[in-house]
C-alpha positions, 0 to 999 in steps of 0.5 A: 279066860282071855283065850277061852273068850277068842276061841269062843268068839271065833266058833261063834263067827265061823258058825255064823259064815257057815249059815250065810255061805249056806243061805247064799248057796241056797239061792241059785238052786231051783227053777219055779215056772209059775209062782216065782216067774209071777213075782217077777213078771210083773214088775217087768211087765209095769217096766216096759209099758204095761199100766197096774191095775188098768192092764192087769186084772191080778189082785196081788199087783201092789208090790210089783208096782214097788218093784217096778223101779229095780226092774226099770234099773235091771233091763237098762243093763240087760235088755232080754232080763237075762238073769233077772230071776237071780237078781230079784233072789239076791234082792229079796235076800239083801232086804232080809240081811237088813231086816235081820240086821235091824232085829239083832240091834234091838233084840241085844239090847234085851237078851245076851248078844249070842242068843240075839244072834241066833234069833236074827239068823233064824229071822233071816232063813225063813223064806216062806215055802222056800222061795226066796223072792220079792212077792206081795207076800215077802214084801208085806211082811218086810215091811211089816217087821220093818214098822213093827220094829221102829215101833219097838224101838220107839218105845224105847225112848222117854218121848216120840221122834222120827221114829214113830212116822218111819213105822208108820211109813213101813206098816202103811206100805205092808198094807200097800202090799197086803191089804188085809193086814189093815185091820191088825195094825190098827189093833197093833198101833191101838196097843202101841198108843195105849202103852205110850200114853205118858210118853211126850209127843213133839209137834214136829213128831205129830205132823210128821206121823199125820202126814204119812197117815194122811197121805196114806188115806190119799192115796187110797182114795185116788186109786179107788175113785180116780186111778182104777175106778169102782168099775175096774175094781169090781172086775178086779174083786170078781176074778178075785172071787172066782177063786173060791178059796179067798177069805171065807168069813167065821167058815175059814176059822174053822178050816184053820181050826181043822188044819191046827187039829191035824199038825198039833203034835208037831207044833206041840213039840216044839212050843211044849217041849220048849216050856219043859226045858225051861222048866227043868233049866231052872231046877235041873239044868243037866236035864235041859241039855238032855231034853233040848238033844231028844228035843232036837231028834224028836224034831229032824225024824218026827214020825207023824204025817203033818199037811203044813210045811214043817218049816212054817209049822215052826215058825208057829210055834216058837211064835206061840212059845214066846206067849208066856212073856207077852201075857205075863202081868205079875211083874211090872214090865218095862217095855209092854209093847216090845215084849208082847211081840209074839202076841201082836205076831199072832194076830197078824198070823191069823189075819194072814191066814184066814185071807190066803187060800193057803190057810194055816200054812200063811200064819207063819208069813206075817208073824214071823217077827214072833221068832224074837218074842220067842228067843227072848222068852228062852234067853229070859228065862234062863238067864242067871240061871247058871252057864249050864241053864244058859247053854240048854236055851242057846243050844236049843236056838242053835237046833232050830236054826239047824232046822230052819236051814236044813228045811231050806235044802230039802224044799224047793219050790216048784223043782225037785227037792233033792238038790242033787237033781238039780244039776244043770245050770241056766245059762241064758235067759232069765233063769240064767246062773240057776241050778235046776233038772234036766228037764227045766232045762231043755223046757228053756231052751225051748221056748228060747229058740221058738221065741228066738229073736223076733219080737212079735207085735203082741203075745200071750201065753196062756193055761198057767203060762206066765214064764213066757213073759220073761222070756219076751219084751213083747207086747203083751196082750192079756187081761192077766200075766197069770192065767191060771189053768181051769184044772187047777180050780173055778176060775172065771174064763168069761172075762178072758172070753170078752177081753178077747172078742175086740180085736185090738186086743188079740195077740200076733202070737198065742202060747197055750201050754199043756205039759209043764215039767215040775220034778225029774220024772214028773209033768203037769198035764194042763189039758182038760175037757171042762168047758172053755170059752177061750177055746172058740176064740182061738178057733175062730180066729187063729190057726196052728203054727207049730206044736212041741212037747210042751205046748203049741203056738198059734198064729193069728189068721184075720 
């Protein structure tokens, strides 16, 4: 029994260095030359001078300004961001080791240790659409689970402690980050105070956890009246608004209704196909083990177009799947709150999704935690059931870990997905140390000899360009990192237009991409003929220096 005990543990740590070594490897492949080159321009840009919100016009900027100070760190060290793409990678990943960690230490208080551990590794490979980085997205539901936990933990407790000002701290600052998320934590800390109303509640617990809100408020109000103004802040809310696929009222509810229609099947799989080996686990366990192995093959070939990634999909449904356990009300329940985590999940889920242009596919960013209402609900439910009953849910968990991982290595974000494509690696500039295609490469190094080591009074890139900015600690003159390209939707050029008629404010140097390499044997074309008020200014005031395959740099004449 002693032996059959070792041999057990030790696949279980094998099993478990596989799936880091996995994760770790998965890390360095892939260059993104929009989205992720964003989520670090920004921080970099705020470290070298460029004031938040005064300077930047994008919505999205709250979490570059948290990571403002490891950017600051990082260019102390390499003054041209060499690497500084890999270095906010393995940032990001350590935060979610920590989380992870966080969410296996109290998840096995509840649930035997192995099935605790798949959860937190499953918590630990979702990397919302396969980009693993500190965005306003990571980072708001970082800190969310982060405060959702020192809740759950809270609870725990027969009275309230430090505890409950850390979480709050942690949901203030996921706010901070993604301000929407405002209204479903207060549903959230309703709940929680309601469960907790018997529970003692110190003094110094009390003004603690006043101070934080109250600060909170604070803040609030000197950045809306006093640091940006409303008169920034209008502008700022109407570039937002000229997206057009933010938001959306009692309209966006059924967009998402829409987008639940067309991906049911695959949801259904897992979330019904979960509930019937349960099921059949309590009456026939050798049946649970034979549906959980179709479970899995149905899952890695299903058959059927889906529109939403398959590995946000998934965290929908494990998420719905531990629904059962929050609305069970038969039983008195011990710890009420921690146990309708995938219930307080979907809610931030939803709320997620009806504020992103991305719609359903943002559900599985803010409800992520609701993984462990669903590991705890399978463990629940088999468990004492018999070993056999036990193994069908622990393989099940293994199996949708699998996927969870296997989903990593077949999505990268903006490169091609067939890693073996991506079989260059960096080996300068800010991308250095990453794997990625021919084609990537040859755009950097490009653009790093055009940049060479000049650096020009002020600079812009424009037409989707915001990787430029990484490759250059140059002034930057622009109302936005991210200027997002007319082709890709009704974005209000007019701010551009009049940010640029004072002549303080135009760059020495202007970039205007037009062919962006995306995947081996495909390039995004930029050019387009809709009308562009930048244009004339540019016409009026500067004159071609040089043009390359990818775009064409402008040198200003007056």
């Amino acid at each position: 029994m002693h032996a059959n005990r070792k041999i057990f543990s030790f696949s279980v740590s094998l099993f478990v260095i596989g799936v880091l070594y996995l994760l770790v490897q998965r890390l360095f492949f892939g260059v993104d030359l929009q989205d992720e080159a964003f989520y670090c321009a920004l921080p970099k840009s705020f470290a070298e001078g460029r004031i938040p919100f005064r300077e930047e016009l994008n919505g999205a900027q709250a979490a570059g300004i948290l990571l403002t100070p490891l950017a600051s760190l990082f260019l102390l060290f390499s003054a041209k961001a060499e690497g500084i793409v890999v270095f906010f990678r393995i940032t990001y990943f350590l935060s979610l080791c920590g989380l992870s960690f966080f969410a296996f230490e109290k998840i096995k208080k509840h649930i035997p240790v192995l099935e605790a551990l798949l959860a937190a590794l499953l918590l630990l490979s979702f990397w919302p659409f396969a980009i693993p980085s500190l965005s306003y997205n990571t980072m708001g539901a970082l800190f969310l689970n982060c405060g959702l936990l020192a809740l759950f933990s809270q609870e725990e407790k027969k009275q309230m402690d430090w505890r409950l000002p850390v979480g709050l701290l942690f949901l203030g600052t996921s706010v901070f980050c993604y301000v929407t998320l405002i209204l479903p934590i207060a549903v959230a800390l309703g709940l929680f105070f309601r469960f907790s109303r018997n529970k003692k509640w110190p003094l110094p617990s009390r003004v603690a956890s006043a101070t934080v809100l109250a600060g909170f408020i604070l803040l609030a109000l000197y950045l809306t009246f006093l640091y940006i103004g409303m008169a920034r802040l209008g502008l700022i809310s109407h570039y937002i608004d000229s997206f057009g696929d933010t938001g959306g009222g009692l309209k966006k509810f059924l967009v998402l209704f829409a987008q639940l229609k067309h991906n049911l099947l695959f949801v259904s799989l897992i979330t019904i196909g979960t509930w019937l080996i349960i099921f059949s686990a309590k009456r026939i366990p050798q049946l649970a083990i034979l549906l959980t192995l179709l479970l899995g093959w149905s899952l890695f070939r299903f058959p059927f177009v889906i529109t939403i990634l398959p590995f946000h999909l998934s965290i929908l449904a494990y998420t719905l799947t531990g629904l059962p356990m929050a609305l069970d009300r038969k039983r008195e329940q011990k710890f009420p709150f921690w146990r309708s985590v995938s219930l307080i999940s979907c809610m931030f889920g939803i709320v997620c999704a009806w504020s992103s242009s991305n719609g359903l596919t943002n559900f599985a960013v803010m409800s992520s935690l609701g993984i462990l209402g669903g590991a705890w609900y399978i463990s629940d439910s088999l468990n004492g059931r018999g070993l056999t009953a036990r193994a069908a849910g622990v393989l099940l968990l293994g199996i949708f870990l699998t996927f969870q991982v296997r989903s990593l290595y077949t999505n990268v974000y903006g490169d091609d997905s067939n890693l073996k494509l991506l079989n260059r690696i960096v080996t300068s500039g800010p991308y250095r140390f990453l794997k990625t295609s021919p084609a990537k490469t040859e755009f950097i190094d490009t653009l790093s000899s055009d940049l060479g080591n000049s650096v020009p009074d002020g600079v812009a890139f424009y037409e989707s360009f915001v990787s430029g900015y990484l490759f250059t600690n140059a002034k930057i003159k622009a109302p936005t990192l991210w200027a997002y390209s007319l082709k890709q939707g009704g974005y209000d050029r007019e701010i551009f237009a009049r940010f640029y008629q004072d002549p303080e404010n135009r760059p020495e140097t202007l970039f205007w991409l037009h062919t962006l390499p995306v995947l081996t044997g495909f390039e995004e074309h930029l050019d387009h003929e809709l009308p562009d008020p930048l244009k004339n200014e540019v016409a009026a005031h500067y004159g071609l220096k040089s043009k390359s395959k990818y775009y064409s740099i402008y040198q200003r004449k007056d």
